[in-house]
The first five atom37 places (N, CA, C, CB, O) and aatype in JSON, in Angstrom:
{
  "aatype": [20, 20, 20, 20, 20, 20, 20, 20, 20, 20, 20, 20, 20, 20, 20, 20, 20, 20, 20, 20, 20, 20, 20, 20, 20, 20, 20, 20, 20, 20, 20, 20, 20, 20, 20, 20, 20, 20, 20, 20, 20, 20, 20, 20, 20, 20, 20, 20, 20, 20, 20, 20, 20, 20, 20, 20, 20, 20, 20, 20, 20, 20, 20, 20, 20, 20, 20, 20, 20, 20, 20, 20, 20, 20, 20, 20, 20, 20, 20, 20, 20, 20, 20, 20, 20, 20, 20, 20, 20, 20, 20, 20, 20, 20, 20, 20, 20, 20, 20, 20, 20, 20, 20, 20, 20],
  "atom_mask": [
    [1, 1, 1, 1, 1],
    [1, 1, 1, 1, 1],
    [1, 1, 1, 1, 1],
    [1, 1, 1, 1, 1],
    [1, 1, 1, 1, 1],
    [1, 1, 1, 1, 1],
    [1, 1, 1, 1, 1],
    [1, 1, 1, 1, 1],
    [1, 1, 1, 1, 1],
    [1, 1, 1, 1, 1],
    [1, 1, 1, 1, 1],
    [1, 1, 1, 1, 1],
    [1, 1, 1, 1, 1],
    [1, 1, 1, 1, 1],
    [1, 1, 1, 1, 1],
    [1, 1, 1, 1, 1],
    [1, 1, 1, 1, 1],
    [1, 1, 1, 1, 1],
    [1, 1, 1, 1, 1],
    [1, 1, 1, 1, 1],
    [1, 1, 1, 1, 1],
    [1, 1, 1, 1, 1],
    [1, 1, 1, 1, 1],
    [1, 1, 1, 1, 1],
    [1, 1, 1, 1, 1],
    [1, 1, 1, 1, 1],
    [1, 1, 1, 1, 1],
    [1, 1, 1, 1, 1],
    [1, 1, 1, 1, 1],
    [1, 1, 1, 1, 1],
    [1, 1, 1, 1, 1],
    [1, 1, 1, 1, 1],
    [1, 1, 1, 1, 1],
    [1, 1, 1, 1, 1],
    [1, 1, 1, 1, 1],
    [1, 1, 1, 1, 1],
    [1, 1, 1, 1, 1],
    [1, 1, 1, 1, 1],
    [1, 1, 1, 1, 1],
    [1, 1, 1, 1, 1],
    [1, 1, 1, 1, 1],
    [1, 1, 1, 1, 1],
    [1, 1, 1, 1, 1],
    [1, 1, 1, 1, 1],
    [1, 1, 1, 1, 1],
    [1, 1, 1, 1, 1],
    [1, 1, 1, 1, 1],
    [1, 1, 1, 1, 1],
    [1, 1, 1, 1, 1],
    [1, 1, 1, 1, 1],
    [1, 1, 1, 1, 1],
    [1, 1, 1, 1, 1],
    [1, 1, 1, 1, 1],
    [1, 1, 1, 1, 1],
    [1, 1, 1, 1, 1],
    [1, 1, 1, 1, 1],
    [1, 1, 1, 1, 1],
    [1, 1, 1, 1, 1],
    [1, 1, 1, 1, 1],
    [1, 1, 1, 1, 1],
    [1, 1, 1, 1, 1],
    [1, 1, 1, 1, 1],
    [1, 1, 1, 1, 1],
    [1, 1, 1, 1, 1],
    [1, 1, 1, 1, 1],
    [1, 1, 1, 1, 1],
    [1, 1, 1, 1, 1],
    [1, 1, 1, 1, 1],
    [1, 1, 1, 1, 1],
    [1, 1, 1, 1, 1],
    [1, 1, 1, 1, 1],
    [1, 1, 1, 1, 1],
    [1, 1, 1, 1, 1],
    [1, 1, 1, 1, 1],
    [1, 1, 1, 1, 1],
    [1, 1, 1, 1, 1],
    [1, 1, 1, 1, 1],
    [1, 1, 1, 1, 1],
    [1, 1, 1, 1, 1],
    [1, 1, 1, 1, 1],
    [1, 1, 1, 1, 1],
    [1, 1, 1, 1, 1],
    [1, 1, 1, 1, 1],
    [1, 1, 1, 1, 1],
    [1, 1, 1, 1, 1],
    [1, 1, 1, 1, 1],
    [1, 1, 1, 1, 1],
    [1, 1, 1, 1, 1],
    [1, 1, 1, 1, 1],
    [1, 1, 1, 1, 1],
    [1, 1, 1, 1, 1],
    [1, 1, 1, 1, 1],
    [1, 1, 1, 1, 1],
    [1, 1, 1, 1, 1],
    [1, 1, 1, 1, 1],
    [1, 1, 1, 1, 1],
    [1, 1, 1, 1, 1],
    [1, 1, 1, 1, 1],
    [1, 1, 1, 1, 1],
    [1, 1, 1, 1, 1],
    [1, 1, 1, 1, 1],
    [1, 1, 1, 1, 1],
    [1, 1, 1, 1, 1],
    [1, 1, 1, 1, 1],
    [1, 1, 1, 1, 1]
  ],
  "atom_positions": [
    [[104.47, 155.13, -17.21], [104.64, 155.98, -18.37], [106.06, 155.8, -18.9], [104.35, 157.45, -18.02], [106.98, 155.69, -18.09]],
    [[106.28, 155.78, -20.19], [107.53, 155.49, -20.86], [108.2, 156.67, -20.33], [107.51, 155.34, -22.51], [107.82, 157.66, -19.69]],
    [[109.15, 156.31, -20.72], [110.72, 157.78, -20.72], [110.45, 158.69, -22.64], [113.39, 156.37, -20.74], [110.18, 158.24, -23.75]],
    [[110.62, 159.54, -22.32], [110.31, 160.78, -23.77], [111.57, 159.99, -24.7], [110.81, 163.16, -23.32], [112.35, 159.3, -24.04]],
    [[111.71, 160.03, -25.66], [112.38, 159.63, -26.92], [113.46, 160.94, -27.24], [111.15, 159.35, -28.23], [113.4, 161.47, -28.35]],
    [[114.29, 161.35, -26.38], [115.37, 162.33, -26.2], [116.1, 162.11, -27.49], [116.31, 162.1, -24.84], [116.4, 163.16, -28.06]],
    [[116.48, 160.95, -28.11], [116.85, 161.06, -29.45], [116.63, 161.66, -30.18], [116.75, 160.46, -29.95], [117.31, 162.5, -30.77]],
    [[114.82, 161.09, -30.39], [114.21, 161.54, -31.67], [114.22, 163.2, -31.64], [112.61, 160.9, -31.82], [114.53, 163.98, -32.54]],
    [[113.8, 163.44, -30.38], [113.8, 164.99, -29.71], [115.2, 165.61, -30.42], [113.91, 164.99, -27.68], [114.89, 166.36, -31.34]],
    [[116.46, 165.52, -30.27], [117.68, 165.68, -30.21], [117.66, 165.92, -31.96], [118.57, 164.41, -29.39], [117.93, 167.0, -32.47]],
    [[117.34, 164.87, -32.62], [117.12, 164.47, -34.15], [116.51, 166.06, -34.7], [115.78, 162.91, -34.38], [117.15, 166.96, -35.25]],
    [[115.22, 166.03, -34.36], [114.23, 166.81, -34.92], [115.04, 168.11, -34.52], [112.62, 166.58, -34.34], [115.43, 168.68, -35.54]],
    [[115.43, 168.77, -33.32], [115.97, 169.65, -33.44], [116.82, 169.89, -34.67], [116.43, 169.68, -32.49], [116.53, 170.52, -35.69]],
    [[117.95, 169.26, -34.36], [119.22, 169.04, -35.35], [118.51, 169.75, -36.95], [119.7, 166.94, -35.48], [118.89, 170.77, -37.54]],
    [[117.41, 168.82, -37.31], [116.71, 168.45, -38.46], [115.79, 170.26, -38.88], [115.5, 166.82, -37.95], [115.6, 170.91, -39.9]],
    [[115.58, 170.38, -37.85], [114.9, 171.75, -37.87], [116.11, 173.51, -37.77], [113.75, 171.55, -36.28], [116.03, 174.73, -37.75]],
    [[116.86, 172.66, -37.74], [118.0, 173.67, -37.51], [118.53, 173.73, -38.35], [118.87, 173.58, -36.66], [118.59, 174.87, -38.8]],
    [[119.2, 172.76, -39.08], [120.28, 172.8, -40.48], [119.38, 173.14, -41.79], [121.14, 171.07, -40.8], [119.73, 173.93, -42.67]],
    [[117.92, 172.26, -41.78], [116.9, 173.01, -42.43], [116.74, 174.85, -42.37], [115.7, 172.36, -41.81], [116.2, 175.54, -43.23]],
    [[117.08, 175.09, -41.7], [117.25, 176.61, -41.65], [118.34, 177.55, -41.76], [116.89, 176.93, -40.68], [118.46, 178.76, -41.54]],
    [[119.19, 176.54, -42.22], [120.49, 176.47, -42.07], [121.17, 177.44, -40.64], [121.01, 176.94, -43.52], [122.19, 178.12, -40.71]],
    [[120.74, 177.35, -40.04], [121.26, 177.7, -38.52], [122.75, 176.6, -37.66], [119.6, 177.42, -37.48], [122.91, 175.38, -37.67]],
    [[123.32, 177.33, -37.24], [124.63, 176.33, -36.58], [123.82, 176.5, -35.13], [126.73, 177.09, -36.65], [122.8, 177.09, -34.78]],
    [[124.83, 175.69, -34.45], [124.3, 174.89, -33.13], [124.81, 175.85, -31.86], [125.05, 173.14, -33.01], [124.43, 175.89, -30.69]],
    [[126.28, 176.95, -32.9], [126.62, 178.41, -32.33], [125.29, 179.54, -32.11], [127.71, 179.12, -33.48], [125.18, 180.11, -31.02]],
    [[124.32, 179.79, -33.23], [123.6, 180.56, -33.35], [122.44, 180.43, -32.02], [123.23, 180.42, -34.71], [122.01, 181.23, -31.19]],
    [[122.14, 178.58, -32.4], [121.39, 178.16, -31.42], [121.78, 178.73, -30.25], [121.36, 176.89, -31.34], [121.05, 179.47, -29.6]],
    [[122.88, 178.43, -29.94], [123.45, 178.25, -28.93], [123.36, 179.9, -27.6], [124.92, 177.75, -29.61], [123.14, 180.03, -26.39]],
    [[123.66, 180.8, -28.73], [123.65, 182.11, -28.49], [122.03, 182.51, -27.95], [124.16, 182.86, -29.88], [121.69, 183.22, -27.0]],
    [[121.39, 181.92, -28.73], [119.81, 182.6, -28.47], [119.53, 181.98, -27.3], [118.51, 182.3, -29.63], [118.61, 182.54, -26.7]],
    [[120.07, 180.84, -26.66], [119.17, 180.37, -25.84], [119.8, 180.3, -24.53], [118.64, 179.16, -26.28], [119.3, 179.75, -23.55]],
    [[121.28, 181.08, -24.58], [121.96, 181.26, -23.42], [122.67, 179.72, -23.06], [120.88, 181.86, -22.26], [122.63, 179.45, -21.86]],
    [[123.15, 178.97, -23.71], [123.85, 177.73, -23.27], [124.87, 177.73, -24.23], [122.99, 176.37, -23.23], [124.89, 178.52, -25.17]],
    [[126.12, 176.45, -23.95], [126.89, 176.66, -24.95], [127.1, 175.96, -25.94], [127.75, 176.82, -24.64], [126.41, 174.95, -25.98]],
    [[127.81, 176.11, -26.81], [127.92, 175.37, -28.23], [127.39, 173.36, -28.03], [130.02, 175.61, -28.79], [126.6, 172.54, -28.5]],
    [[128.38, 173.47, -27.13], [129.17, 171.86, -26.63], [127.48, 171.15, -25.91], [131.01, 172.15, -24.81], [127.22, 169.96, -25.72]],
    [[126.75, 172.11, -25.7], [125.48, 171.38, -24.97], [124.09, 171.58, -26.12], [125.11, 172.31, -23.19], [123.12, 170.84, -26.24]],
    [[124.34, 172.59, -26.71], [123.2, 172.26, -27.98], [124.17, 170.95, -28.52], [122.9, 173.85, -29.46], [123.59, 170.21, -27.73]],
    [[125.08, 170.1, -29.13], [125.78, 169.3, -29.68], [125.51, 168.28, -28.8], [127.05, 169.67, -29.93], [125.39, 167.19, -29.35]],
    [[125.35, 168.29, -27.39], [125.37, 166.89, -26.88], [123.74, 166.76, -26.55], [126.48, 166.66, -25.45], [123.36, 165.84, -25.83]],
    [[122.93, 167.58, -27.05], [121.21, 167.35, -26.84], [120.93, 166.66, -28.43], [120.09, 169.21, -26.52], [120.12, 165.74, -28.57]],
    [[121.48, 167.07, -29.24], [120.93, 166.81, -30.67], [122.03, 165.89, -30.95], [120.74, 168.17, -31.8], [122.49, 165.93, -32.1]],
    [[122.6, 164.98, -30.04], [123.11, 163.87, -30.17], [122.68, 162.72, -29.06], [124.44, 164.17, -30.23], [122.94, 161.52, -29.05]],
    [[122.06, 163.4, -28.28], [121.42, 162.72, -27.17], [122.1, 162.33, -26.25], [120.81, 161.76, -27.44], [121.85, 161.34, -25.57]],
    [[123.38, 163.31, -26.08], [124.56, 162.71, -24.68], [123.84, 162.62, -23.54], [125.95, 163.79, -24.18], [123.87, 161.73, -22.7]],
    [[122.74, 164.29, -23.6], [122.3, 164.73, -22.16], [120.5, 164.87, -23.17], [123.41, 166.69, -21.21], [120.14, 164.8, -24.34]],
    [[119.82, 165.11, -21.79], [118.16, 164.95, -22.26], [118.37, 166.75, -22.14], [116.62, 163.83, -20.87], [119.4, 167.32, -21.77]],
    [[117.25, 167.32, -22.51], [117.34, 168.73, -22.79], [115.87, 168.67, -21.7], [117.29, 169.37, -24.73], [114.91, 167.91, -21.64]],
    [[116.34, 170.03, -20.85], [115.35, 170.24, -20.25], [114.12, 170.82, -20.78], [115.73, 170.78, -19.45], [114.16, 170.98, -22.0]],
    [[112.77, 171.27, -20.07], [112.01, 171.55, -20.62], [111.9, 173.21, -20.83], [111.15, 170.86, -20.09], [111.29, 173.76, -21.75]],
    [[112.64, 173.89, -19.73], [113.0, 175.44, -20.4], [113.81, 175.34, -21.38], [113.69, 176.48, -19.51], [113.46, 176.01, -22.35]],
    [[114.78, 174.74, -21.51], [115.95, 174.91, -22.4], [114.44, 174.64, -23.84], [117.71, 173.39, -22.1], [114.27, 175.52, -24.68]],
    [[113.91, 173.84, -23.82], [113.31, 173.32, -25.01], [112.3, 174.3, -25.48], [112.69, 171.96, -24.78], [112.12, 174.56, -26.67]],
    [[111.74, 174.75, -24.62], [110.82, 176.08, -24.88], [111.88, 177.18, -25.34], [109.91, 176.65, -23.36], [111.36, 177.88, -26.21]],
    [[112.81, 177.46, -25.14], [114.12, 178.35, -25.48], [114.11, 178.12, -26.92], [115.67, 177.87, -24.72], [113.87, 178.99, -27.76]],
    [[114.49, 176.45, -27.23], [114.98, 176.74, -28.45], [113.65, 176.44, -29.59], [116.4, 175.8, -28.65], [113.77, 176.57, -30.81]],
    [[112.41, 176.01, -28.93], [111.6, 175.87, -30.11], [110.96, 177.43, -30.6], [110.38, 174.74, -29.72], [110.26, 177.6, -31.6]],
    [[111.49, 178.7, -29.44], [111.18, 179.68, -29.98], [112.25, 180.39, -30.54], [110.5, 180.29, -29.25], [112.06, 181.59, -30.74]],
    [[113.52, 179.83, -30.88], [114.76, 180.26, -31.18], [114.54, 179.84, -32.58], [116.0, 179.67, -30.34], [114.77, 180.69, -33.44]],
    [[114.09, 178.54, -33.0], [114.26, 177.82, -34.36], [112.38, 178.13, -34.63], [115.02, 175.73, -34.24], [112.08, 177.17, -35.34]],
    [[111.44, 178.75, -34.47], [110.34, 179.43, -34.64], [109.47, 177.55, -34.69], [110.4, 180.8, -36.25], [108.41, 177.55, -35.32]],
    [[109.71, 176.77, -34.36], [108.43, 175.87, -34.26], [107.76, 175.58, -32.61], [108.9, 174.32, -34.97], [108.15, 176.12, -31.57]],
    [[106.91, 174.8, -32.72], [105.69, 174.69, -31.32], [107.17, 173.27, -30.9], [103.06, 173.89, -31.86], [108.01, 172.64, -31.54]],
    [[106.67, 173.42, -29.32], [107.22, 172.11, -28.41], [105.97, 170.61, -28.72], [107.18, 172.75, -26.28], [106.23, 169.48, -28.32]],
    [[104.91, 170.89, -29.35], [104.1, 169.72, -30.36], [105.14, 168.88, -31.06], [103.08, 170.45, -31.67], [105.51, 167.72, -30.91]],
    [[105.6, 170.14, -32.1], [106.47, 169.81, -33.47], [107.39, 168.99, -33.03], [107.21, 171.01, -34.23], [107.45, 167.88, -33.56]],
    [[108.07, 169.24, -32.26], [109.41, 168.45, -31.38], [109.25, 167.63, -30.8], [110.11, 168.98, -30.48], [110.17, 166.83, -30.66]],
    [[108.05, 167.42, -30.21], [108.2, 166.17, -29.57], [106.45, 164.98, -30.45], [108.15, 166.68, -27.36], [105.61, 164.32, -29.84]],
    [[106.57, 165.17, -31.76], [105.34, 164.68, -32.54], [105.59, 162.9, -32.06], [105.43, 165.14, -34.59], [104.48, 162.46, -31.76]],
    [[106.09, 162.39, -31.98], [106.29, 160.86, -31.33], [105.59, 160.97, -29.75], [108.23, 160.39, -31.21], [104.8, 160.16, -29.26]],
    [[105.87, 161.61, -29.42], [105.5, 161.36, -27.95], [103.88, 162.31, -27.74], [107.01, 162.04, -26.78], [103.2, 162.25, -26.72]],
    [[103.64, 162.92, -28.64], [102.67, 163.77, -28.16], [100.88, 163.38, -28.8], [103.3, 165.34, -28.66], [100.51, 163.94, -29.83]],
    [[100.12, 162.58, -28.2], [99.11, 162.0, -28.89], [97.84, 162.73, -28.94], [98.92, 160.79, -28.39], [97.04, 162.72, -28.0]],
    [[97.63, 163.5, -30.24], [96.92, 164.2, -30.06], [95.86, 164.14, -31.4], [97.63, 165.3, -29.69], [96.49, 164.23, -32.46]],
    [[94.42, 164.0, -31.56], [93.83, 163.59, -32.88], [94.19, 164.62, -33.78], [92.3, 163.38, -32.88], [94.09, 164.22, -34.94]],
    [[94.66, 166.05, -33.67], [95.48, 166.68, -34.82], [96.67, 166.51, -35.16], [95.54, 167.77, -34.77], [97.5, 166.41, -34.25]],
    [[97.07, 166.45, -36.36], [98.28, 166.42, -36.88], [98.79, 167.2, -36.6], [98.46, 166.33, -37.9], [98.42, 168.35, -36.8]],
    [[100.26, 166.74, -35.81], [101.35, 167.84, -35.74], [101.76, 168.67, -36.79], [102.45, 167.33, -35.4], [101.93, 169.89, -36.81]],
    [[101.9, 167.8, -37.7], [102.25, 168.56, -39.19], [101.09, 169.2, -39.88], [102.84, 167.5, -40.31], [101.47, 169.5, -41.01]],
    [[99.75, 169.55, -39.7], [98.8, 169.88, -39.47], [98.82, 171.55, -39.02], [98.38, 168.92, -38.65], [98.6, 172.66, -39.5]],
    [[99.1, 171.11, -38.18], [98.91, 172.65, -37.15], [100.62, 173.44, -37.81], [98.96, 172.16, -34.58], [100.67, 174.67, -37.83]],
    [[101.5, 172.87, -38.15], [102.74, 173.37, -38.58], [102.3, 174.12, -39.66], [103.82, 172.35, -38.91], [102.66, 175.29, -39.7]],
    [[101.43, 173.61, -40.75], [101.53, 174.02, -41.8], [99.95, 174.85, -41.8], [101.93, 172.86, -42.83], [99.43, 175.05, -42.9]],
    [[99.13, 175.36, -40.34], [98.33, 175.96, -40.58], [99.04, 177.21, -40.32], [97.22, 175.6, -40.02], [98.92, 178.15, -41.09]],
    [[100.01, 177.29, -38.97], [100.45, 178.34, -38.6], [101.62, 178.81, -39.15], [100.5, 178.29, -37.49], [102.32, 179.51, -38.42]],
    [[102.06, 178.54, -40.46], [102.93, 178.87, -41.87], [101.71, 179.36, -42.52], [103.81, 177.46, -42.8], [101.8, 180.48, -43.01]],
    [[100.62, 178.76, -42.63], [99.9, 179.68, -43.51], [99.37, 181.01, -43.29], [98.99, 179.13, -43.86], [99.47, 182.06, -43.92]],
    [[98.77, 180.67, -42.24], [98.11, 182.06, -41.34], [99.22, 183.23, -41.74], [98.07, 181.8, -39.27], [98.66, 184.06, -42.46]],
    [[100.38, 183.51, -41.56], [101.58, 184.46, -41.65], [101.71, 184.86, -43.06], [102.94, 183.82, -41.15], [102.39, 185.85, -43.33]],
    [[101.11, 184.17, -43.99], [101.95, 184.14, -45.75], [100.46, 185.4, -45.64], [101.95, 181.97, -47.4], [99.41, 185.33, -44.99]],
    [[100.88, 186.21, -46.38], [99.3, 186.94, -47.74], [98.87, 185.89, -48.36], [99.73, 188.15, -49.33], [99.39, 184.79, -48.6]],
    [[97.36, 186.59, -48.7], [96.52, 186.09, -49.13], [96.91, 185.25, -50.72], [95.58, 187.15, -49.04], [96.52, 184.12, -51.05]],
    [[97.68, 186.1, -51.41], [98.29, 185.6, -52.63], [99.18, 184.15, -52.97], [99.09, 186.6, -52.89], [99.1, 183.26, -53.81]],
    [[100.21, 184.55, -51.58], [100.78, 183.07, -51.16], [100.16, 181.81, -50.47], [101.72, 183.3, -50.35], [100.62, 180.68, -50.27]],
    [[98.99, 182.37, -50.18], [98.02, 181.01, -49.53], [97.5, 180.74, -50.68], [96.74, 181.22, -48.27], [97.22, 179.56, -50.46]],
    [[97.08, 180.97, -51.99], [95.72, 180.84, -53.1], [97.25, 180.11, -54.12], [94.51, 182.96, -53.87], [96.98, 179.55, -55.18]],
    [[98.56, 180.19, -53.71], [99.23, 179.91, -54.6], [99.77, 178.52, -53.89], [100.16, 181.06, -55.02], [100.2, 177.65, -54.66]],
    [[99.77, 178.27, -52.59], [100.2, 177.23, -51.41], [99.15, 176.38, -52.15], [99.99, 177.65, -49.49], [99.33, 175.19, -52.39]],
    [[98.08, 177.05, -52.48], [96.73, 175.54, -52.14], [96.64, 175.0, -53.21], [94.97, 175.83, -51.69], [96.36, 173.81, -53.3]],
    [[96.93, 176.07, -54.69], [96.38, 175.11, -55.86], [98.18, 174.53, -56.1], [95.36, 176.18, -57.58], [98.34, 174.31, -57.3]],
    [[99.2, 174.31, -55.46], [100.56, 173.24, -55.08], [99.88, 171.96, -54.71], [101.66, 173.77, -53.63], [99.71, 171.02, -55.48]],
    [[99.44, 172.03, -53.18], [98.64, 171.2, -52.66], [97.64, 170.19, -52.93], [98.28, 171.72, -52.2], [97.45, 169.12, -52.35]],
    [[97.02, 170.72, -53.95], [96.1, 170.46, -55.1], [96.33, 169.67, -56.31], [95.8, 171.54, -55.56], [95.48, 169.01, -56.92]],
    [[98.07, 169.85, -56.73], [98.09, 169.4, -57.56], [98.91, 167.65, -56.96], [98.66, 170.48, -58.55], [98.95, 166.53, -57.46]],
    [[99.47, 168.27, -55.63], [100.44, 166.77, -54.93], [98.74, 165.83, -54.44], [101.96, 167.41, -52.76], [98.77, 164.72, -53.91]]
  ]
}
């Protein structure tokens, strides 16, 4: 079995964080580690464990799927299930307004 893609892992965090505009302090705070080690995971100094990763995919609100979508082979789309369980949460108004968007891309 290959070795996990700790980069891409490291990446997508990063990517899912500044998207939220969250610092790597905030991260850092929620998940009980410090600044200097969220910075060397989402640079890939050190591999991030698998609590730490459950920590922060419920810190930055996505699934451990989402994060690791390269390594995880599954016949649903990661981005799939992302954007079912964004919908499920919106009202009914914001889903009928999500779909005819969708509709028009």
């Amino acid at each position: 079995m290959k070795e996990l893609d700790f980069d891409f892992i490291g990446q997508r965090i990063k990517e899912v964080r500044t998207d939220n505009h969250l610092t790597q302090e905030y991260l850092a705070n929620k998940t009980g580690v410090n600044v200097s080690h969220i910075s060397n995971i989402e640079t890939n100094k050190v591999k991030v464990s698998l609590t730490l990763l459950v920590q922060i995919c419920n810190a930055l609100g996505v699934t451990v799927d989402y994060l690791l979508e390269n390594e995880y082979h599954n016949p649903t789309s990661v981005i799939e299930k992302e954007l079912l369980n964004m919908v499920k949460g919106m009202k009914k108004e914001k889903q009928e307004t999500l779909l005819r968007i969708a509709k028009v891309l």
